[in-house]
N, C-alpha and C positions, 0 to 999 in steps of 0.2 A: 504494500500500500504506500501510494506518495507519503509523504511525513513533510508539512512545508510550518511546522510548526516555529512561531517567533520569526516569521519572514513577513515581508510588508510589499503589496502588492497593487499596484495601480493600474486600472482598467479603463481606459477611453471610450468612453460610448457605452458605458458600462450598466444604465439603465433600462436596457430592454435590449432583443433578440440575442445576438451570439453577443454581445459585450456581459451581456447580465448571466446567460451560462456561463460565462468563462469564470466570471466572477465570482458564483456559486460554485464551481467545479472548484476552486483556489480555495474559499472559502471551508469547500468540506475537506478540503487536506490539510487545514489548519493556519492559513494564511490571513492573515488580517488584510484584508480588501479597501482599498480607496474608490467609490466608485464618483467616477469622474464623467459629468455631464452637463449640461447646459439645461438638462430639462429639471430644475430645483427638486419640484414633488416628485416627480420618480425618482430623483438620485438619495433623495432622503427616505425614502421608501426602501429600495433595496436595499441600502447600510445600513436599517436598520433590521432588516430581516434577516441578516447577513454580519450583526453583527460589528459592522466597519464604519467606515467612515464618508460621507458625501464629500465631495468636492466640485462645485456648483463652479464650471467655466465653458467657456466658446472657444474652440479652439480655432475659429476664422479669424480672431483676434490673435493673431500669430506677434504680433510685437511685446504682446502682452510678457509672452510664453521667453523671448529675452534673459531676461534676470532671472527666470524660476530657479528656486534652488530642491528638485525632487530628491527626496528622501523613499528610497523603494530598492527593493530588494529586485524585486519581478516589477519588469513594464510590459504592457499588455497592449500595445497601437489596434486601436480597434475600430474607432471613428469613423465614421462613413458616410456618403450617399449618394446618390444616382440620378442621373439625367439621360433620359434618352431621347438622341435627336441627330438627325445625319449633320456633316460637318458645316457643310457651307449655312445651315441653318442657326448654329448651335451659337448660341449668345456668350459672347464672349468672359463678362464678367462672371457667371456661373462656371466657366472652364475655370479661371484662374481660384473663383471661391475652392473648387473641387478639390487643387493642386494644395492650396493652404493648408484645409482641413485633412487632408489624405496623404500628403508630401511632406511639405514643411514643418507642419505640427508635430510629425512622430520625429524629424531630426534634432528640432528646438529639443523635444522630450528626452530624448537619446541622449542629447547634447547634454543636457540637465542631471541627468540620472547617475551616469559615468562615474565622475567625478567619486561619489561615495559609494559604488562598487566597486571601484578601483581599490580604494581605503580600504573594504573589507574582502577584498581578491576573490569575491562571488556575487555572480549578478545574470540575471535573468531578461533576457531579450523579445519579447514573441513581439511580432508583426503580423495582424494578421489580413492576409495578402487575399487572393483569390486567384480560381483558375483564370481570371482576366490577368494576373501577374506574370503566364507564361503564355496565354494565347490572344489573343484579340476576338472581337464581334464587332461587327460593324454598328453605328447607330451608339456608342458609348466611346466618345475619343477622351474622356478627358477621366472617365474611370480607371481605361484602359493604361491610357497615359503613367496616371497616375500610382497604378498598383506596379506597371515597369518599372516607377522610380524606387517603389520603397523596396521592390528585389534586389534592387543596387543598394541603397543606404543599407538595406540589412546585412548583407554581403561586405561589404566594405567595415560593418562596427562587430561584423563578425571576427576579421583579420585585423583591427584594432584591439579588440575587447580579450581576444583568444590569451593573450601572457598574463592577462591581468583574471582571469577566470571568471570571466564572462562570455556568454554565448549572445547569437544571435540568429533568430530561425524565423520563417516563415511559414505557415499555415496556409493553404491555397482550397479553398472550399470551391464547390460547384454552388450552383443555387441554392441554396436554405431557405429552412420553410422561417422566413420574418417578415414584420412588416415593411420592408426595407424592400425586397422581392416581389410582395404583392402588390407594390403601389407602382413596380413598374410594366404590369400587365396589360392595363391600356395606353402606355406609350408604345409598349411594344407589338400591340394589334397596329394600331395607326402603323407605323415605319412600316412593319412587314406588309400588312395591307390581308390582313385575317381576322375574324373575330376574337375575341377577348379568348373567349372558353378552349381556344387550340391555342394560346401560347403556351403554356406549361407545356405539353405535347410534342407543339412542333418548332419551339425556341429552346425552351430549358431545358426540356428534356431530350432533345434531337440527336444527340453526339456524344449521348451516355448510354454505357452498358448498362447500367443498374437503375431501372427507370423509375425513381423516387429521386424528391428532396432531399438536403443532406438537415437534420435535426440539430437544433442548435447546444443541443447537448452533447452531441458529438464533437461535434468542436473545442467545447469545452473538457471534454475527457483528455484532448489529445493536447493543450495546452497544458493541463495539468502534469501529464507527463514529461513535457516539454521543460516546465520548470523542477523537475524534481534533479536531484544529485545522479539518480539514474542515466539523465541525459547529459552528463558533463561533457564526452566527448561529443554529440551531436551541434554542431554549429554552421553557419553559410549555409543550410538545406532550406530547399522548400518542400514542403510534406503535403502532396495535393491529399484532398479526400474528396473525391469529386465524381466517383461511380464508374471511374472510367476516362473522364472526359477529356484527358491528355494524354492517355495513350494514344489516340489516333495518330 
């Protein structure tokens, strides 16, 4: 059984779908949880069902994120969200919001974090990425974009962090069942040019062997191991769980 007892653990987005599994998964291996959100009453809601701690911020507000000085054992990049829309249409200041919240945010945080993992030469990385991290879809450039870059910054504080005994991994899910998924079901009728009720089907599910959602508890299990002492040599990987959908 993981054992992450007396570790201090900060979760991005940590108020609902795979940010609040992961954060419960941490949580039930004895990790005191930060959960870190912009949305106030849910972030105080799960830390307190959880035991932990809310920490009420907007990560678009990237300058803020500068001076932080994080105190965490496990950092958890989980923050998210979705726009779907072909390129030439696609508004440009929503690209660059995507890039803040999804890019920048987790380096400021990384950046933040180091520092006192360093000090105690153990420290925990997860990023968590998605199968958009290693493949592209058309109709999402700035997701896409986005989750390339954090394959790189994990990668790169992975070969930073390694002497100093810190890892750094990625997580690469296929679609999950959240509300983060379901709200992109009528963008993605419109692009493709199909009814609502066959996107699941004939988008989400089209390029996977195992024709289910990935459960955001799963994700959570595989984080959890991710931070445990079990995983010390694991670093630089990305760990799809996605049904299939990068072997092709």
């Amino acid at each position: 059984m993981t054992n992450l007892d007396g570790r201090r653990a900060v979760v991005t987005g940590g108020a609902s779908g795979i940010g609040r599994a992961v954060a419960q998964a941490l949580a039930g291996a004895g990790a005191h949880v930060v959960v870190a959100d912009r949305d106030e009453a849910a972030a105080r809601e799960v830390a307190e069902d959880l035991g932990g701690t809310p920490w009420i911020i907007d990560l678009d507000d990237t300058r803020s994120l500068d001076t932080v000085d994080l105190d965490a054992d496990i950092l958890v990049n989980n923050a998210g969200l979705q726009v779907v829309s072909p390129i030439h249409e696609y508004d440009p200041d929503t690209f660059r919001r995507i890039q803040r919240i999804m890019l920048e945010a987790p380096f400021l945080l990384i950046r933040a974090a180091l520092p006192r993992m360093y000090e105690r030469g153990w420290g925990r990385i997860i990023n968590i990425s998605s199968a958009h991290g290693l493949r592209a879809s058309a109709f999402k450039s700035a997701y896409v974009t986005a989750k390339h870059g954090l394959e790189g910054l994990s990668k790169v504080t992975a070969l930073e962090g390694g002497p100093h005994g810190v890892t750094s991994n990625c997580i690469n899910p296929g679609y999950v069942r959240t509300p983060l998924v379901e709200k992109q079901i009528a963008d993605q009728a419109r692009n493709h040019g199909i009814p609502e009720s066959e996107v699941v089907e004939k988008v989400m599910l089209a390029s996977v062997a195992v024709k289910r959602l990935v459960e955001p508890t799963e994700v959570g299990s595989l984080a959890r191991w991710l931070a445990s002492d079990d995983a010390g040599m694991v670093t630089g990987a990305s760990y799809t769980m996605d049904g299939g959908w990068t072997a092709r």
